[in-house]
C-alpha positions in Angstrom: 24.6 -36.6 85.6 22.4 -37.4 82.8 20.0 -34.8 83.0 23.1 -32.3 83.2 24.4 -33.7 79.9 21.2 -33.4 78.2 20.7 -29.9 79.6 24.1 -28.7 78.5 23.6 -30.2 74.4 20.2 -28.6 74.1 21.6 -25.4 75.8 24.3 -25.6 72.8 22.1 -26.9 70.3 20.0 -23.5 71.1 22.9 -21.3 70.7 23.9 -23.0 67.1 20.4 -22.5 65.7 20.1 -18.8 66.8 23.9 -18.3 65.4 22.9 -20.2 61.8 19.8 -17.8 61.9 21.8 -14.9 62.4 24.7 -15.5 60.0 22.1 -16.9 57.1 20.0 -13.4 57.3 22.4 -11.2 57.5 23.9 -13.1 54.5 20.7 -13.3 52.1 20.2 -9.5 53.2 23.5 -8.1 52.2 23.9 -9.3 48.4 23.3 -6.4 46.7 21.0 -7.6 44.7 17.2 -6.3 44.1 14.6 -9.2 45.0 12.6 -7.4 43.5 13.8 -7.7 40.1 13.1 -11.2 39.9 9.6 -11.2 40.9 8.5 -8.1 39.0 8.5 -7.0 35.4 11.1 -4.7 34.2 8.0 -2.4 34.2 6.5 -3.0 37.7 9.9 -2.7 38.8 10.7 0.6 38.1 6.9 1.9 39.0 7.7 3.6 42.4 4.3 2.9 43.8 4.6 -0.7 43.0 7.8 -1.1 44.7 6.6 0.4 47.6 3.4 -2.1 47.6 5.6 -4.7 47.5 8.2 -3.5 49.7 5.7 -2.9 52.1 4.1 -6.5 52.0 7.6 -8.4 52.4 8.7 -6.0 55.0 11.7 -4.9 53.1 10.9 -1.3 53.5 12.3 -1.5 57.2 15.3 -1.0 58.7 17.4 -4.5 58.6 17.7 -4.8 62.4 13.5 -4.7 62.6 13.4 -6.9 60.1 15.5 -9.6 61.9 13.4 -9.2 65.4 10.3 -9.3 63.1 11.5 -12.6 61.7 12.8 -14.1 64.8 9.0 -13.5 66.3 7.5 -15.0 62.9 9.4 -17.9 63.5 9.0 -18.6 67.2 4.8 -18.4 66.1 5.9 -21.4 63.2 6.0 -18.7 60.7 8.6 -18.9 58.4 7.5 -16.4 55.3 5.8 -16.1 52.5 8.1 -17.0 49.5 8.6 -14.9 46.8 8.3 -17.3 44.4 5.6 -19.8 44.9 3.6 -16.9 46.8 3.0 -19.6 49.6 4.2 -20.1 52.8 7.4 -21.2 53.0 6.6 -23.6 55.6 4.3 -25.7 53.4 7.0 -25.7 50.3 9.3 -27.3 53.1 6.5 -30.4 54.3 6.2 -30.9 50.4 9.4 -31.0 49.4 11.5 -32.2 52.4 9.4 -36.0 52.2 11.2 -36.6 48.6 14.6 -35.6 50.1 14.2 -37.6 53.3 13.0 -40.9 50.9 16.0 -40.4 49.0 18.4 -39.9 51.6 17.1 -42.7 53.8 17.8 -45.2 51.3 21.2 -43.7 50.4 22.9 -44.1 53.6 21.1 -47.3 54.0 23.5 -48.6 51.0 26.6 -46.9 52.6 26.2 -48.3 56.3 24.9 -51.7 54.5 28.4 -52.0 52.2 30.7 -49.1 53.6 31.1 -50.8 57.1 31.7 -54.6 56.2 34.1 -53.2 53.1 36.0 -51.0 56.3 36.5 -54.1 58.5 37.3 -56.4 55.9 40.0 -54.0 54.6 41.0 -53.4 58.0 41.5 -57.5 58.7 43.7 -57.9 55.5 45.8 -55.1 56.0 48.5 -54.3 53.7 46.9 -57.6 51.4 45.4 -57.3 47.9 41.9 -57.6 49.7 42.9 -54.5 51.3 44.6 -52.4 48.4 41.2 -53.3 46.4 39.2 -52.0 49.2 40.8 -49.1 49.5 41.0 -48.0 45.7 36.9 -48.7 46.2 36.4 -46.3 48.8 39.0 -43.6 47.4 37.1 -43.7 43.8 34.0 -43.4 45.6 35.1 -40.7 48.1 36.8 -38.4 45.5 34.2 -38.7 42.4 32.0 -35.6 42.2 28.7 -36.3 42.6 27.3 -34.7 39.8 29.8 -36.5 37.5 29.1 -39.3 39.2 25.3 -39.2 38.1 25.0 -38.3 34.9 27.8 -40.8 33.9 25.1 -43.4 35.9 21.9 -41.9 34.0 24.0 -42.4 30.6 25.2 -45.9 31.1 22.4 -47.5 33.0 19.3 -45.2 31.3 20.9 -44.4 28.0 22.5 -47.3 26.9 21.8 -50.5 28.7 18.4 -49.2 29.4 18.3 -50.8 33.3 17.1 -47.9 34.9 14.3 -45.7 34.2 14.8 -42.0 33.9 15.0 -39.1 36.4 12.3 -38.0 38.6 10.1 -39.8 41.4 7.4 -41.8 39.0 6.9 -42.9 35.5 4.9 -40.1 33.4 1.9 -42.5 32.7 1.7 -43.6 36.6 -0.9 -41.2 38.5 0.3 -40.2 42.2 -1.3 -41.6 45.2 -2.7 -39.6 47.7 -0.6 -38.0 49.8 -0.8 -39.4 53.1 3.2 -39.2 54.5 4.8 -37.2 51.4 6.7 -40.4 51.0 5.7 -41.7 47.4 6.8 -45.5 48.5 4.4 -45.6 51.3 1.5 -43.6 50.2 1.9 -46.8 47.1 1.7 -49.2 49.5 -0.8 -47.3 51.7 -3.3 -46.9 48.2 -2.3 -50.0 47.2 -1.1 -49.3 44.4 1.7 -51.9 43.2 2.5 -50.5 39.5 3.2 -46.8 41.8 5.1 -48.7 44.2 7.4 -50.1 42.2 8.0 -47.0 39.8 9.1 -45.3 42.7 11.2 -47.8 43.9 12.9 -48.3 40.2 13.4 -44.7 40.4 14.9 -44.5 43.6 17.7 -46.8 43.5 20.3 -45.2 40.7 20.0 -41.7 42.7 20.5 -43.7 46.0 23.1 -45.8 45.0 25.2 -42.5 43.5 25.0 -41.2 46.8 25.7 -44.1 48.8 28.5 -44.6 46.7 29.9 -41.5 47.4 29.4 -41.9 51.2 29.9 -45.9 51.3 33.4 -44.7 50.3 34.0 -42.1 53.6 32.4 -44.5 55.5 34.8 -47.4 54.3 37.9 -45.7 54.8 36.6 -44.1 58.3 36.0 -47.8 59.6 39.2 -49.3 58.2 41.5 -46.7 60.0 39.2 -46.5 63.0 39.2 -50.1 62.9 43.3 -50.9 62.8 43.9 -48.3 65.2 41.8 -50.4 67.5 43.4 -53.8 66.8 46.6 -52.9 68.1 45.4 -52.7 71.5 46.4 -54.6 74.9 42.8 -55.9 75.6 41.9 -57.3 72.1 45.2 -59.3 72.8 43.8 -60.2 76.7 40.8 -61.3 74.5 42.7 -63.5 72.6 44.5 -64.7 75.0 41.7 -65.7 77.0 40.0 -67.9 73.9 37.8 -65.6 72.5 37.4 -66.4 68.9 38.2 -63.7 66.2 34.6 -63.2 65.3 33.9 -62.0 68.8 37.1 -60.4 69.0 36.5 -58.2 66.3 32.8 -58.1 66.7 32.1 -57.5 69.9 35.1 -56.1 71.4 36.7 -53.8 68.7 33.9 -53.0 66.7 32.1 -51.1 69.1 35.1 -49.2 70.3 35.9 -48.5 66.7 32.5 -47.1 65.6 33.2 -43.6 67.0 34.5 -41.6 64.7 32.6 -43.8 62.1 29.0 -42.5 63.6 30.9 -38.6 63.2 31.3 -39.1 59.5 28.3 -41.1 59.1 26.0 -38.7 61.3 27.6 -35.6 59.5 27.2 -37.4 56.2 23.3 -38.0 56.8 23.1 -34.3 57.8 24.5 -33.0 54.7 21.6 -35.5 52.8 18.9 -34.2 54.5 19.5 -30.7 54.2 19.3 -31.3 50.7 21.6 -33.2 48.1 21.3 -30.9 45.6 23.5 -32.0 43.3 22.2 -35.1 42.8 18.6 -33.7 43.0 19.3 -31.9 40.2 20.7 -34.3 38.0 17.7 -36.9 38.6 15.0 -34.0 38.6 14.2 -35.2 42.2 11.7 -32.8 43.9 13.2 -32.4 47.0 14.8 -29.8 49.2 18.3 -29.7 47.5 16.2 -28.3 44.1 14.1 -26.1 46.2 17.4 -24.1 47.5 18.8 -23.5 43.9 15.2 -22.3 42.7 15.4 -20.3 45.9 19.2 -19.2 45.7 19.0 -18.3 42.1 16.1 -15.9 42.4 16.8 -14.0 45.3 14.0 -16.0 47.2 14.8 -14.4 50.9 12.1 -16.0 52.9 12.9 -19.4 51.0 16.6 -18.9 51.5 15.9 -18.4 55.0 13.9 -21.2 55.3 15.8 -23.6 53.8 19.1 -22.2 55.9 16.9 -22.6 59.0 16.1 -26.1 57.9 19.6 -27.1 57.8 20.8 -25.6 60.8 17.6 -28.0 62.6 18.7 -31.0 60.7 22.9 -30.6 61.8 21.8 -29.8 65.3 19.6 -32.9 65.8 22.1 -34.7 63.9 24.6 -33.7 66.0 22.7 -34.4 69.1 21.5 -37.8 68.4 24.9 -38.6 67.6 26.3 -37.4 71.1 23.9 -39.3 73.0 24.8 -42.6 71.0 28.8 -41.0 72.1 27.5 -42.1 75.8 26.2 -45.6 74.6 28.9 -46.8 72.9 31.4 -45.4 75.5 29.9 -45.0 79.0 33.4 -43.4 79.9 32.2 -39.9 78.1 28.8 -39.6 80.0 30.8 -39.2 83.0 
């Protein structure tokens, strides 16, 4: 039965990816827009034989059906393009800049799981009190605040003014980076052992983090709070009581775990959307990651970049998704079957 489960997500999973792969190329391919443009001069671009050199070399000179197969072979072989723009492979701009965004977005959902659960269930246990009207404007400010407003308002209070936090990007501008073992700059400190790199990065890591865990620590809230009262009302929590359980364990043991369900969708689909890049917040703190690589990419007609960061996202949703339906099975046995 399990093996049959498995087989049919990753049968699924397969379909979605080749879906997001068709939909994205058609999409890049049918702005009318000339690539071109952006990576030549004004003169190059209206020299015929330069066009065709370049054409010729990107493969846009071909019929767009040939071009797809083309690219469906490149990427089966771990090919993904050469970008336009940084005239490198597209899959080494991804391993550089995909460690930044995974740093940041690690850290960020840390801080909502950390205070967006306990904030949920303690709203949820003082329903209809003050407790739970403050709990509730919390997570409803930090659900419905844009991020980007969100961030520069934090860069000018706790940068500008107070001068708490340091300013955006990854490291201060007089420390050096360490080598680059994992791409991830707090490790690679610690690996060098470098302590004045270490805790650059870390002071740079937490506003960014916290505006995005904010933002989510507020879906999360109100996801576990409704999840969580919905859960209350039912017959066994009261055979639980009945039989002397104490509330802790009640709540705890019994109703938590049945109410975490739809909490791991949002959460899951919330650490999705930070992995694939949040590029609002990357571009407000100058943070090197993924999200800023897609607007570089996007805003110059970067196909092979475009395509790589689309395929990127579809990978990271899919996995996502699939991790989170196998943790479907361990919190309720009931759906494996």
């Amino acid at each position: 039965m399990l093996v049959r489960y498995l087989g049919q997500r990753l049968a699924f999973a397969g379909v979605a990816l080749l879906g997001v792969v068709v939909v994205a190329f058609l999409v890049a391919h049918l702005v009318p827009a000339d690539p071109l443009a952006v990576v030549l001069s004004d003169t190059a671009t209206k020299d015929p034989r330069i066009r065709a050199q370049y054409m010729k070399r990107w493969g846009l000179d071909r019929p767009l059906p040939e071009q797809f197969l083309y690219y469906l072979k490149n990427v089966a072989h771990g090919d993904l393009g050469e970008s336009f723009t940084t005239r490198r492979p597209v899959l080494r701009d991804l391993a550089q800049y995909l460690p930044a965004t995974i740093e940041l977005s690690v850290t960020a959902f840390a801080v909502s799981v950390v205070f967006g659960v306990p904030l949920g269930v303690w709203a949820a246990l003082r329903h209809n009190r003050s407790a739970d009207h403050a709990a509730r404007l919390i997570s409803l400010v930090g659900a419905a605040s844009p991020i980007f407003w969100t961030g520069l308002i934090a860069l000018y209070i706790f940068y500008y003014l107070l001068r708490w936090a340091p300013g955006p990007g990854r490291l201060d501008p007089h420390q050096a980076f360490p080598p680059a073992v994992t791409g991830f700059l707090l490790v690679d400190s610690l690996i060098a052992g470098r302590a004045g790199a270490f805790l650059s990065a870390l002071s740079h890591i937490i506003l960014p983090a916290l505006v995005l865990g904010w933002f989510i620590m507020g879906l999360t809230a109100r996801t576990t709070r409704s999840a969580l009262l919905e859960v209350l009302s039912a017959d066994y929590l009261r055979t639980a009581r009945a039989k002397g359980l104490g509330e802790r364990r009640v709540v705890g043991l019994h109703a938590l775990r049945n109410a975490l369900i739809p909490v791991l969708t949002v959460t899951g689909l919330a650490f999705a959307s930070l992995l694939s890049g949040a590029v609002l917040t990357e571009t407000v703190f100058a943070w090197p990651g993924i999200g800023r690589y897609a607007v570089t990419a996007a805003t110059r007609l970067d196909y092979p970049a475009i395509l790589g960061v689309t395929l990127l996202t579809g990978v990271i949703y899919i996995s996502v998704n699939f991790i989170v339906d196998l943790l479907y099975g361990v919190l309720d046995p009931r759906i494996r079957v």
